[in-house]
N, C-alpha and C positions, 0 to 999 in steps of 0.2 A: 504494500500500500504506500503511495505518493504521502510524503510527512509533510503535508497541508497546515497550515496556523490558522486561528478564528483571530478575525478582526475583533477590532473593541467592540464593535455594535455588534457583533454576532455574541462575544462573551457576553453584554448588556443584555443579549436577548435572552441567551440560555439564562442569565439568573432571573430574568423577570417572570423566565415561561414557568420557572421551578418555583415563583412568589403569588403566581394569579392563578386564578383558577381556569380564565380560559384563555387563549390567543388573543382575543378583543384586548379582553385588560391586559396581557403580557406587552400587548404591542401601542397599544395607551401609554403605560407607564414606562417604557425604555423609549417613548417618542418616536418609535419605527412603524413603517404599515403592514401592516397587517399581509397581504400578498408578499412584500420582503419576508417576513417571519415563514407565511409559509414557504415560498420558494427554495430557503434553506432549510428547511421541514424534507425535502425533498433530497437533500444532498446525504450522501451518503457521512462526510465525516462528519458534519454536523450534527447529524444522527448520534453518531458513535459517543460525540461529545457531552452531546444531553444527556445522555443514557449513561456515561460515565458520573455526570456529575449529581441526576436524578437517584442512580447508588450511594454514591459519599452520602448524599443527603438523607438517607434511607437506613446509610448503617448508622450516621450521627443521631438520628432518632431512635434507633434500638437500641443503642448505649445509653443513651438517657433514661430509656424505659427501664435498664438494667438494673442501672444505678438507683431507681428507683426504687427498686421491688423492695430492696429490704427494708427501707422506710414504710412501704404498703405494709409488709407482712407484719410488722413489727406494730403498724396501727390495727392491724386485724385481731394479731393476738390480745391489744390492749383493750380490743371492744369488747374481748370475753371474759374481762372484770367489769363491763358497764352493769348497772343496774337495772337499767331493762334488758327483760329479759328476752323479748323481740330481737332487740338489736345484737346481744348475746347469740342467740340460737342463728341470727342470718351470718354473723362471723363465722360461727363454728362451723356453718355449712359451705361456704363459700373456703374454709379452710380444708377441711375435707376434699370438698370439688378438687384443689388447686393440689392438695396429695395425691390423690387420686389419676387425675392426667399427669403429673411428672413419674408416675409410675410408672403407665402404663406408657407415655412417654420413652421411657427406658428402656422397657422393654419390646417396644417396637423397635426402637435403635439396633438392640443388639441381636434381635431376627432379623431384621437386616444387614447388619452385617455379618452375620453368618452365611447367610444366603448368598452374600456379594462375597466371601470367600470359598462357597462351596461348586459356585459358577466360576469363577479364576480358576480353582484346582481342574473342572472339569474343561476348561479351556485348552490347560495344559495337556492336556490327555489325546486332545485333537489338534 
């Protein structure tokens, strides 16, 4: 692949496409028109570029979520000292819940990768 650069207005664009919810407003707020935005819609590494940087943004939001959880989990458990007893029992259940798929979770993982090593060995054979 030809190692092509994005002008300013095309990076202008890629961050605005990843801040608005549609092209209108992408191309509103980076002051570009709209037929410009899509016509590089169409390029293939402008493509590439979105889509790279549409990940960064995708994994910087699941690291947050991450970061997150023990603060949730640590508010869940502290609702099953609350006093209502409602709010008590929807923690405990919601706690539950969230054992329950990391479990099951797991063990879907590791049938899978059994499977994914027992397809390798039989690979080899042929």
């Amino acid at each position: 692949m030809e190692n092509k650069t994005l002008t300013p207005n095309q990076h202008k664009a890629i961050k605005s496409i990843l801040g608005n919810n549609t092209i209108e407003e992408a191309a509103r707020k980076a002051n570009l028109s709209r037929s410009t935005i899509y016509s590089w819609l169409k390029d293939e590494h402008f493509k590439e570029c979105l889509e790279k940087e549409r990940k960064i943004l995708f994994e910087e939001g699941l690291n947050a979520l991450k970061g997150a959880t023990v603060m949730a989990a640590k508010t869940l458990i502290e609702l099953l000292e609350c006093n209502d007893r409602s709010t008590r029992r929807l923690a405990a259940k919601e706690i539950i819940s969230f054992a329950i798929k990391a479990v099951e979770t797991k063990e879907l993982e590791e049938r899978v990768s059994q499977l994914e090593e027992l397809l390798e060995q039989n690979q080899k054979r042929f």
